[in-house]
SEDOZA-865375 format. One line per field, with one value per residue (C-alpha): residue number from 1; residue in three letters; z, y, x. Coordinates in Angstrom, 3 decimals. Layout:
pos <- c(NUM|...)
code <- c(ala|...)
z <- c(Z|...)
y <- c(Y|...)
x <- c(X|...)
REM end
This chain:
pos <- c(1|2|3|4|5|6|7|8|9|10|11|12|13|14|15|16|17|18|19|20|21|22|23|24|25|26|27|28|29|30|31|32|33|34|35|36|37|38|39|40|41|42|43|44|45|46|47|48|49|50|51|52|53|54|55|56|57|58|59|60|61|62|63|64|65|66|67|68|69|70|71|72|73|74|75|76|77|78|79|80|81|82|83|84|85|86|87|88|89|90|91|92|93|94|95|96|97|98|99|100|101|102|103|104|105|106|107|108|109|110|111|112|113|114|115|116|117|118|119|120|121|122|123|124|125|126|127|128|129|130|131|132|133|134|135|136|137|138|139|140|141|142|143|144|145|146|147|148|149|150|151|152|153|154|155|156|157|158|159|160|161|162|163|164|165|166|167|168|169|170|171|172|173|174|175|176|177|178|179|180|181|182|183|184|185|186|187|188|189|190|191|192|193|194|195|196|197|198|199|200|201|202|203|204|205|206|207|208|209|210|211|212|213|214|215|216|217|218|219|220|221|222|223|224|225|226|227|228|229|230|231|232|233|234|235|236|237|238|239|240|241|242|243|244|245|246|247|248|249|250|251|252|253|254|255|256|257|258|259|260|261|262|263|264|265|266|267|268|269|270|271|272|273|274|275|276|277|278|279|280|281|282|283|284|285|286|287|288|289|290|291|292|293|294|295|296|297|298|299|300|301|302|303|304|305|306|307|308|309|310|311|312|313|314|315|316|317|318|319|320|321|322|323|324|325|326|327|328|329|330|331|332|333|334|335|336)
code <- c(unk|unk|unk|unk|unk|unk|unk|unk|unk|unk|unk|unk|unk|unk|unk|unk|unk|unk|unk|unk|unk|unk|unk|unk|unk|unk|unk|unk|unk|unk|unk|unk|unk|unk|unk|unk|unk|unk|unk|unk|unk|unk|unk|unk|unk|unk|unk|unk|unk|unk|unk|unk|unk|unk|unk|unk|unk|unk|unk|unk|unk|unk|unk|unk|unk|unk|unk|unk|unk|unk|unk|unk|unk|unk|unk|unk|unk|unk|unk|unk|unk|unk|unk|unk|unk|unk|unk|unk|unk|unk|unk|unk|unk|unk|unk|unk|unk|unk|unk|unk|unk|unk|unk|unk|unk|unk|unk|unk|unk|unk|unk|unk|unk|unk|unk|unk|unk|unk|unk|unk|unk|unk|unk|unk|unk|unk|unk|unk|unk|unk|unk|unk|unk|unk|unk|unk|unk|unk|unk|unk|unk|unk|unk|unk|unk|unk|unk|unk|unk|unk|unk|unk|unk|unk|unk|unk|unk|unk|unk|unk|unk|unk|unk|unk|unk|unk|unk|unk|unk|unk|unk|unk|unk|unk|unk|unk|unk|unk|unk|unk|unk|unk|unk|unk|unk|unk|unk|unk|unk|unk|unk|unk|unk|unk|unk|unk|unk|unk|unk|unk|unk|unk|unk|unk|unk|unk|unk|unk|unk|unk|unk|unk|unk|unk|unk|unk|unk|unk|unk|unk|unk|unk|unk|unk|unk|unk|unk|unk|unk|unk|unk|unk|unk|unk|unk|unk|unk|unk|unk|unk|unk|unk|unk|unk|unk|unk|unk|unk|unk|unk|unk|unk|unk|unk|unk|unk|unk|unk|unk|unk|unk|unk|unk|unk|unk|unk|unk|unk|unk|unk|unk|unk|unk|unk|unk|unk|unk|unk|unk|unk|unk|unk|unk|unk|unk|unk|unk|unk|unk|unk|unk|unk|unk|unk|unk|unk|unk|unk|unk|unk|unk|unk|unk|unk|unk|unk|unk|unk|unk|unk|unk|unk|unk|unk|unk|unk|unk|unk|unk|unk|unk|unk|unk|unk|unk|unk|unk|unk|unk|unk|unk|unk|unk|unk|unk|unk)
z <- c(9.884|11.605|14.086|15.674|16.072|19.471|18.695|20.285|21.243|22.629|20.439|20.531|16.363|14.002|10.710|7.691|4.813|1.959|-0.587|-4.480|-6.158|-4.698|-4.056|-5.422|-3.080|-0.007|2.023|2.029|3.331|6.597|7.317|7.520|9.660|12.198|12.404|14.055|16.871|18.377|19.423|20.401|17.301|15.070|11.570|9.692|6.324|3.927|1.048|-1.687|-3.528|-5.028|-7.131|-6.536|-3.315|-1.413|0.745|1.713|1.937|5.100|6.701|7.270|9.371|10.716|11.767|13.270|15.031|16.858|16.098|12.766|11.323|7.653|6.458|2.901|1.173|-2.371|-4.620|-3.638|-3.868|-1.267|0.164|1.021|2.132|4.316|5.633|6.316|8.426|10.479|11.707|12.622|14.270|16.391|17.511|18.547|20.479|18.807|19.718|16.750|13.018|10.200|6.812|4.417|1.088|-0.121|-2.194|-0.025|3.124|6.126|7.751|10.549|13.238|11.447|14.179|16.832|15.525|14.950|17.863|19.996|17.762|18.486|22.184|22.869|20.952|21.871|18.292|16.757|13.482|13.226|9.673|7.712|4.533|2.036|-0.576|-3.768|-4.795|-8.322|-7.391|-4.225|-1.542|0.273|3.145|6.469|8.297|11.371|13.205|13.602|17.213|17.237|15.948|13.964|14.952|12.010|13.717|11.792|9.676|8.369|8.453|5.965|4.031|3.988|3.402|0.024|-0.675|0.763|-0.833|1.794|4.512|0.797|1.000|1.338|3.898|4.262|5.739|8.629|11.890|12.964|16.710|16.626|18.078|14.387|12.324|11.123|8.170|5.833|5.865|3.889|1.728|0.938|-2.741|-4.733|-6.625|-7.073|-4.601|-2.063|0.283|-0.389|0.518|3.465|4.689|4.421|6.605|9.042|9.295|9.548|12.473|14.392|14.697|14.007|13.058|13.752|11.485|11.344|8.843|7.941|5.144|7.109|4.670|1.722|-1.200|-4.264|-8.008|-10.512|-13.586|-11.851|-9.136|-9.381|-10.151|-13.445|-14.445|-17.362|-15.878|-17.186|-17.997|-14.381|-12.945|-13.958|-13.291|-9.327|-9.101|-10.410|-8.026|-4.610|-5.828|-5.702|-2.202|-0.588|-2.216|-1.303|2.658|3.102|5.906|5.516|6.546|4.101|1.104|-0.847|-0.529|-1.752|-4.486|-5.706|-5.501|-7.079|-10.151|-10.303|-9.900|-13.391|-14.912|-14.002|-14.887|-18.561|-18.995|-17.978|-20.618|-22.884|-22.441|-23.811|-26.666|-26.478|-25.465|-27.764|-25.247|-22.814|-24.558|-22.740|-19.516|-21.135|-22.543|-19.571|-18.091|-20.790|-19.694|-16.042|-16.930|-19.358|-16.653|-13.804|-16.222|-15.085|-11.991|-8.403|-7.105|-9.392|-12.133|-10.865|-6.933|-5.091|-4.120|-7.118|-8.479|-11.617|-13.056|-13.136|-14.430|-17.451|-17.601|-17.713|-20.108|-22.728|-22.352|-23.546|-26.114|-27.502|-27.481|-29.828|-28.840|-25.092|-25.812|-27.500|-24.472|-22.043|-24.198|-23.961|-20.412|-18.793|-19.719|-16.759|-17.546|-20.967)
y <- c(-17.250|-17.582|-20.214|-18.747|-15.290|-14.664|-13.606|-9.943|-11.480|-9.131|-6.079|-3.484|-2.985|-5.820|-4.075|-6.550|-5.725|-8.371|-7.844|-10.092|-9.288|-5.779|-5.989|-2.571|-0.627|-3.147|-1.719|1.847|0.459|-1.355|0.944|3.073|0.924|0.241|3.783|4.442|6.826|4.433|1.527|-1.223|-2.982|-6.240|-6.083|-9.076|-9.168|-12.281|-13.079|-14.342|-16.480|-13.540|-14.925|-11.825|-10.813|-9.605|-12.898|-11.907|-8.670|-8.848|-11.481|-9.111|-7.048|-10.018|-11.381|-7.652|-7.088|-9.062|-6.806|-8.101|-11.678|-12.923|-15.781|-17.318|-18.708|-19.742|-16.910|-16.680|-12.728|-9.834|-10.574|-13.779|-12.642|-10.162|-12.937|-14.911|-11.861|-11.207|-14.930|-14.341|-11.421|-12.784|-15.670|-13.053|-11.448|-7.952|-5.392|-3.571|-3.898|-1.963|-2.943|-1.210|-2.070|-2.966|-0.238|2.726|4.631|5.278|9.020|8.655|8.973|6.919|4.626|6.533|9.405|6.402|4.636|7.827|8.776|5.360|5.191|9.152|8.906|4.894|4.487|0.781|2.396|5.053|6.830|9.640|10.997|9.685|11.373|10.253|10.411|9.304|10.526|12.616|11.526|13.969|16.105|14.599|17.394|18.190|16.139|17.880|18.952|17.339|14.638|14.126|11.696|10.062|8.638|5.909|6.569|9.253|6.984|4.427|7.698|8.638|5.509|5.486|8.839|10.755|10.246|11.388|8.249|6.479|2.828|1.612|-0.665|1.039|4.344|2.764|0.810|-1.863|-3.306|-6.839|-7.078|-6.617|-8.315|-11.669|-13.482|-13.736|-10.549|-9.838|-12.723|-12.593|-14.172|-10.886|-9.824|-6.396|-3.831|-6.969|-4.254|-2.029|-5.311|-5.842|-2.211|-2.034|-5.149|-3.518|0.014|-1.647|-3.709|-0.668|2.127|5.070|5.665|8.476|10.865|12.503|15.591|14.607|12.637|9.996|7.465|8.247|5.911|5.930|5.539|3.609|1.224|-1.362|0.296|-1.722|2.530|2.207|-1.990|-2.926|-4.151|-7.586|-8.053|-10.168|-6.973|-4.875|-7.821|-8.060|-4.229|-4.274|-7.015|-5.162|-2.648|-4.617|-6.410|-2.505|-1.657|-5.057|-5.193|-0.934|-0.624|2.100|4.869|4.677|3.132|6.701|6.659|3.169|3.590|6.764|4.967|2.048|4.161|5.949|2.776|1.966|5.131|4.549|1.093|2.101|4.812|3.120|0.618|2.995|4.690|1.386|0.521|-2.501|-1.756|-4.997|-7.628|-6.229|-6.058|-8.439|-6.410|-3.062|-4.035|-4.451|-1.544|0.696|-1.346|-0.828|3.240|3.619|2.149|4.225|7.787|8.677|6.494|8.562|6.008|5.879|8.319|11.236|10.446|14.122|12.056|12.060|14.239|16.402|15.213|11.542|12.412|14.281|11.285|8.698|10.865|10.681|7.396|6.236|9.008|10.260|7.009|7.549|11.684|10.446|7.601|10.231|12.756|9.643|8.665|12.338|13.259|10.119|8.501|5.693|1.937|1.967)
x <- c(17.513|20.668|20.678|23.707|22.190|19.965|16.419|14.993|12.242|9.077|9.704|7.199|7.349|7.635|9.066|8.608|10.613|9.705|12.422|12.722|16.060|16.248|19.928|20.589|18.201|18.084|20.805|19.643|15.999|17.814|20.425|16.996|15.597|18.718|19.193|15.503|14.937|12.947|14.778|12.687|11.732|12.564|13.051|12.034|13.383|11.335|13.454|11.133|13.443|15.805|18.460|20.269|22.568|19.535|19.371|23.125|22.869|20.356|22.144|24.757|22.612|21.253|24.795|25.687|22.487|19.844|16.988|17.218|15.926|16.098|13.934|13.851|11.088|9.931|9.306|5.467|4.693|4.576|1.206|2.599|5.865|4.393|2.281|4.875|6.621|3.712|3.488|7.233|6.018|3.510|6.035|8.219|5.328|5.527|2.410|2.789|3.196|4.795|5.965|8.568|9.156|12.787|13.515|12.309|13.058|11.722|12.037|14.584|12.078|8.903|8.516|8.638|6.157|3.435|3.870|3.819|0.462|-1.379|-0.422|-1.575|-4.809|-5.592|-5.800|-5.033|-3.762|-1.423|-0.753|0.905|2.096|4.648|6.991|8.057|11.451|13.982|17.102|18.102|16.293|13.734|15.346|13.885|10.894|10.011|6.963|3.862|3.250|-0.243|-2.057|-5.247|-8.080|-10.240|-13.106|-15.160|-16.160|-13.912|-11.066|-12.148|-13.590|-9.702|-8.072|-10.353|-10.415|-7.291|-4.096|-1.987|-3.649|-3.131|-4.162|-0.271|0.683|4.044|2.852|1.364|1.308|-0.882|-1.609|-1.136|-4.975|-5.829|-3.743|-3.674|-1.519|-4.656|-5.691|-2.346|-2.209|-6.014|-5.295|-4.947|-1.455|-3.028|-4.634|-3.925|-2.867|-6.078|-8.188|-6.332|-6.414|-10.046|-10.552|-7.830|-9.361|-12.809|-11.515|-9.922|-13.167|-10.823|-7.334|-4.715|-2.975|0.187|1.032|4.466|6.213|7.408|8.239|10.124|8.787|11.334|10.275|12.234|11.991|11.410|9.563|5.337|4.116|5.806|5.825|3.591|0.495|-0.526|-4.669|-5.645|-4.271|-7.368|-9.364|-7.939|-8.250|-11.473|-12.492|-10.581|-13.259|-16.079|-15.065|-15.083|-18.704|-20.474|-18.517|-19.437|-21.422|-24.602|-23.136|-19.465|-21.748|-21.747|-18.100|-17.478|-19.757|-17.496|-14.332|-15.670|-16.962|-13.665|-11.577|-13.109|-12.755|-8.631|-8.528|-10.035|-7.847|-4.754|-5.691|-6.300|-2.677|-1.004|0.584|-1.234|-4.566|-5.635|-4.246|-7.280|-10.094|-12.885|-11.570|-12.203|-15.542|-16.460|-15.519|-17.217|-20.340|-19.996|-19.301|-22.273|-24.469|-23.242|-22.971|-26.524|-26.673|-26.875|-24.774|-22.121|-21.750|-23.841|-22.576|-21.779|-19.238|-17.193|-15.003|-16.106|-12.696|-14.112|-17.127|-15.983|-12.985|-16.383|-18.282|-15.673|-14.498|-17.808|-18.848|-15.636|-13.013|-10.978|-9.958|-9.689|-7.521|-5.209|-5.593|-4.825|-1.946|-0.423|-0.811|-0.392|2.734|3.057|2.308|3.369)
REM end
C-alpha cells in the first residue's frame, strides 16, 4: 500500500483482484475496472508474491487514483489472497463484494448492472453470465431490461447446475452481511470457490440473475481451464463434492446427489484424457468404485436428476475402459 496515497474509504463495492505474475494481462483487468459506469467502488489488488512487474504495475493505478489499493503478501494462493482483500474490504467499510481475476475483464457496466439487480430485488447476491474469449475480446451487450429472481432453493439448484450462474466468484456480487475471510480461504486449492459459494448462496435465501455476459473471462496457456492438474486436485474436487452432498438441506439433496455423481464421472474422465493417467491411479480407483456403486443407485446413477450424457459417460467408464479412454482422449483435448 502506499502510505502516501489517501484511502476511499466507505465504498459501496470492494473489487478484489488477486493477481501472481500476471504482468502481461494485469493492466487490461484495471483499466477495466477504473473505467466502470458505476463509480463508487475500491479496487483492491493482493499481489501474491509475483516476481514479475505485476506488484508495479498496480501501484501505478494506485499512485494515480485513490479508489485503488495494492497490498503484497507471500505467495499463499487465491483463496488466501482473496481473503486477505475482503478483510481490507471490511476495514474500508465496503457493503458489497466482487472479485475479478487478473487476467480477465469486466463488461464496462458490470458493477453497476449487479448492484442495481441486488438493490431492486433485495437480493444479497447478484449474478450473471460470462464469455470466454483467446484473442479479440467479446463486443460489450446491452443489459437486460429485467431481472430474474432464484428463490431458495432454485438458486443453489443453479449455482450447481446452471452454467451460466456458474459457481465462479468473478461473476458475482456479495453483501458484506455474508461474507467473511474464511469462507474464501476454507483450505481447498481446488473448487475453493465452489465451497465458498455454496456457504454464500446458502447464507443469502435467494439470489438475482441477470441475462447478460457481463464479465469477459479470457482463456490462455496459462489460464487454471487449461494447466495440468496435479493428483490432490481430484482429491480437493472430489472432496468440495462431498462437503455440498453431506451440508444439502432436504429439499436441494436430489440435486447435490446429481452433481456429486457427475463431479466423478468428470474427474475420471479428465484423468482418463492424460498422457499420464498412471500418476493417478489410487484417485481413479476410487472413482470407478464410487461410479459402479452409484450406476444403479436412485440417488446417484439412476437420479432424474442427471443428465443421460452422464449416465452413458458412467456406464462406459466402468464397462468399456479402454474404448472410452480413447473417446475421452479424442474429444476432450483440455488438461493434457
Amino acid at each position: 500500500m502506499n502510505q502516501n496515497s489517501k484511502e476511499f474509504t466507505n465504498p459501496c463495492i470492494a473489487v478484489i483482484v488477486p493477481v501472481h505474475n500476471g504482468e502481461a494481462f494485469l493492466p487490461d483487468c484495471l483499466s477495466a475496472i477504473e473505467a466502470q459506469s458505476f463509480r463508487d467502488f475500491s479496487c483492491i489488488v493482493v499481489d501474491d508474491g509475483s516476481t514479475d512487474r505485476s506488484a508495479a504495475l498496480a501501484d501505478g493505478y494506485e499512485a494515480r487514483d485513490r479508489r485503488f489499493v495494492v497490498l503484497r503478501q507471500r505467495q499463499s494462493g487465491v483463496a488466501a489472497a482473496r481473503a486477505a482483500g475482503v478483510r481490507a474490504g471490511q476495514n474500508l467499510g465496503a457493503q458489497w463484494f466482487a472479485f475479478c481475476d487478473a487476467d480477465d475483464l469486466y463488461h464496462p457496466r458490470f458493477l453497476e448492472a449487479l448492484v442495481g439487480a441486488a438493490r431492486s430485488s433485495g437480493q444479497l447476491i447478484a449474478c450473471c453470465r460470462y464469455d470466454c474469449f483467446t484473442g479479440t475480446v467479446p463486443a460489450d451487450g446491452a443489459l437486460p431490461e429485467g431481472t430474474t429472481i432464484l428463490q431458495p432453493p432454485a438458486h443453489l439448484d443453479a449455482l450447481l447446475h446452471d452454467h451460466n450462474v456458474d459457481f465462479g466468484l468473478w461473476n458475482k456480487l456479495y453483501s458484506a452481511e455474508l461474507m467473511t475471510p474464511e469462507m474464501l480461504d476454507n483450505g481447498l486449492s481446488y473448487n475453493e470457490d465452489l465451497m465458498a459459494n455454496w456457504d454464500l448462496f446458502g447464507r443469502a435465501g435467494g439470489a438475482a440473475y441477470l441475462d447478460f455476459a457481463g464479465y469477459h473471462y479470457r482463456q490462455h496457456a496459462d489460464s487454471a481451464s487449461h494447466r495440468a492438474l496435479p493428483p490432490e486436485s481430484i482429491d480437493q474436487q472430489r472432496q468440495a463434492a462431498v462437503y455440498i452432498r453431506e451440508h444439502a438441506a432436504p429439499e436441494i439433496q436430489q440435486s447435490a446427489n446429481a452433481f456429486y455423481y457427475e463431479k466423478l464421472v468428470y474427474l475420471s474422465s479428465m484423468i482418463l484424457r492424460r498422457d499420464d493417467p498412471s500418476a493417478y491411479r489410487v484417485q481413479v480407483n476410487e472413482l470407478w468404485v464410487g461410479i459402479r456403486a452409484g450406476l444403479k443407485d436412485p440417488n446417484l446413477g439412476r437420479n432424474p436428476r442427471l443428465p443421460l450424457r452422464i449416465r452413458i459417460a458412467a456406464w462406459a467408464t466402468i464397462h468399456c475402459p479402454e474404448l472410452w479412454r480413447k473417446v475421452c482422449r479424442a474429444v476432450l483435448k483440455d488438461r493434457r
